[in-house]
N, C-alpha and C positions, 0 to 999 in steps of 0.2 A: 376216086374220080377217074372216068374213063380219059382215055388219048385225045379222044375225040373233044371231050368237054372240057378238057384243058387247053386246046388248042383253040376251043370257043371264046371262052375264057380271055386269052392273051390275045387273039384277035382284037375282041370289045374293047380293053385294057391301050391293045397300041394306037386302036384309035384314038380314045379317049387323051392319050397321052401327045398323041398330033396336034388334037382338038384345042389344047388349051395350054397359055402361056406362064400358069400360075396353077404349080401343083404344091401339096403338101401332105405330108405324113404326120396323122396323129396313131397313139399309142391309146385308145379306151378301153383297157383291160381294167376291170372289177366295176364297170359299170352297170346298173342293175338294166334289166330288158325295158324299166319306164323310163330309165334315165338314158339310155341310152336315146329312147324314140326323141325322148326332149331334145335332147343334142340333136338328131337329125333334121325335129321340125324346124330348129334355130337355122341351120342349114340351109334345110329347105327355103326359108322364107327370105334367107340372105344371097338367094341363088348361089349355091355351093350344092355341087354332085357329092355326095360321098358315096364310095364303094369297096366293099373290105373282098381282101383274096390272099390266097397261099402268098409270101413273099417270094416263092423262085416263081411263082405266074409272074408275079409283078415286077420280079425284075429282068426274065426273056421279054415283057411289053416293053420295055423301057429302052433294052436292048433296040428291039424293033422297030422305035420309032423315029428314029433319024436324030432323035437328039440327044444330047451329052446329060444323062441321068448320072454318070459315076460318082459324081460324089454324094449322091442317098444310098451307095449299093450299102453300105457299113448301116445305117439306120435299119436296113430290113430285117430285121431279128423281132423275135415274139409278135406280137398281135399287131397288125399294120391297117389302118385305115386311109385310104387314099381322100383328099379333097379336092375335086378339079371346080376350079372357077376363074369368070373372065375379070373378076371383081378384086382387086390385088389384096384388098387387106379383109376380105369377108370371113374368108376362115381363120385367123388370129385375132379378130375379133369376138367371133363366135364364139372362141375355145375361153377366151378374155372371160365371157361375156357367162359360160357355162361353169365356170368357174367357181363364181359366188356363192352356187349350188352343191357344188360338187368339185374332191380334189381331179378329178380326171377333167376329160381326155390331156394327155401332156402333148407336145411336140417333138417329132423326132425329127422334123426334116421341113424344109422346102424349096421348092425349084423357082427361082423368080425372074423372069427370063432369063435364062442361064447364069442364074448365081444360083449359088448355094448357100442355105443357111439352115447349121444343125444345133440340132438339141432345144430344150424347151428354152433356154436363155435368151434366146432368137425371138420370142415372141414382142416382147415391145419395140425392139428395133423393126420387124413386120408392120406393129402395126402406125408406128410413127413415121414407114417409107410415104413418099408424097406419091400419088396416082399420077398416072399422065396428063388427064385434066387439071389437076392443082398446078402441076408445074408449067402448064400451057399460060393458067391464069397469071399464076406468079411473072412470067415472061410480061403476059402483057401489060400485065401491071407497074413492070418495071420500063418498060419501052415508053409508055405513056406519062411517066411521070414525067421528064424531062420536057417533054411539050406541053404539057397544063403548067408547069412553074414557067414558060417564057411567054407563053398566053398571059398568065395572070400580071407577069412581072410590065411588060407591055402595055396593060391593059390598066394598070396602078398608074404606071409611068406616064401614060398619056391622060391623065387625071389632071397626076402634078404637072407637070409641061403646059397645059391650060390652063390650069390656075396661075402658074407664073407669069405665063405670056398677058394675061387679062391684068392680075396687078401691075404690069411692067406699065401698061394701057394706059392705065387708071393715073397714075405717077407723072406720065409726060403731058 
């Protein structure tokens, strides 16, 4: 590969690595060329970018892009597939999900907003992290509950307190 096209390369690479707050490294080595396409269409369809490259490209992008990559630099050995998506748990899913079929792709890495979590062992703690949206829900769900119990409690209680007051009526 020329100078030129390596610096093309890690260009695209550091964008990409700008671009998006949920990276991950899979390892799909002995995958056959149909099995691999499968994995990608899983991908594809879970919006997940993948994109395979030399690992010193991949890690002067990483270098490049303003953010703290260092603890995947130790995962960049042998075949490295990048997975960039906006989607937190799509590629742990994917890999979950490509699995049934196949022992590959494993896990060697991922960046989740500035955490780090390596090796394939990672993969179900990934994919049982909660999304932002979940935890937004969970929030409101928890705010809310303490005002629907004093509505209802209110709304019971001024039930009984009528009924008491009418028999009190009825008696005198």
């Amino acid at each position: 590969m020329k100078f030129e096209q390596k610096e093309t390369v890690i260009s695209e690479l550091t964008e990409e690595f700008k671009k998006y707050n949920f990276v991950y490294i899979s390892d799909n080595t002995g995958l056959t060329a149909i099995k691999d396409n499968g994995f990608r269409r899983i991908l594809h369809k879970n919006g997940v970018k993948m994109v395979v490259a030399k690992n010193t490209l991949i890690k002067r992008a990483m270098e490049n892009s303003g953010k703290d990559f260092s603890g995947l630099f130790g995962t960049l050995k042998g075949s490295s597939a990048l997975l960039f998506t906006d989607e937190l748990k799509a590629p742990a899913k994917a890999i979950k999900d490509f699995r049934k079929k196949a022992e590959k792709p494993s896990l060697k890495g991922a960046w989740i907003d500035n955490d780090v979590f390596i090796g394939d062992s990672s993969l179900e703690a990934l994919i049982s992290l909660k999304t932002k949206n979940e935890l937004i829900g969970e929030i409101i769900g928890l705010l809310q509950s303490p005002a629907k119990n004093v509505i209802s409690s209110l709304q019971s209680g001024g039930n009984k307190l009528a009924g008491i007051v009418k028999t009190l009526q009825e008696r005198s």
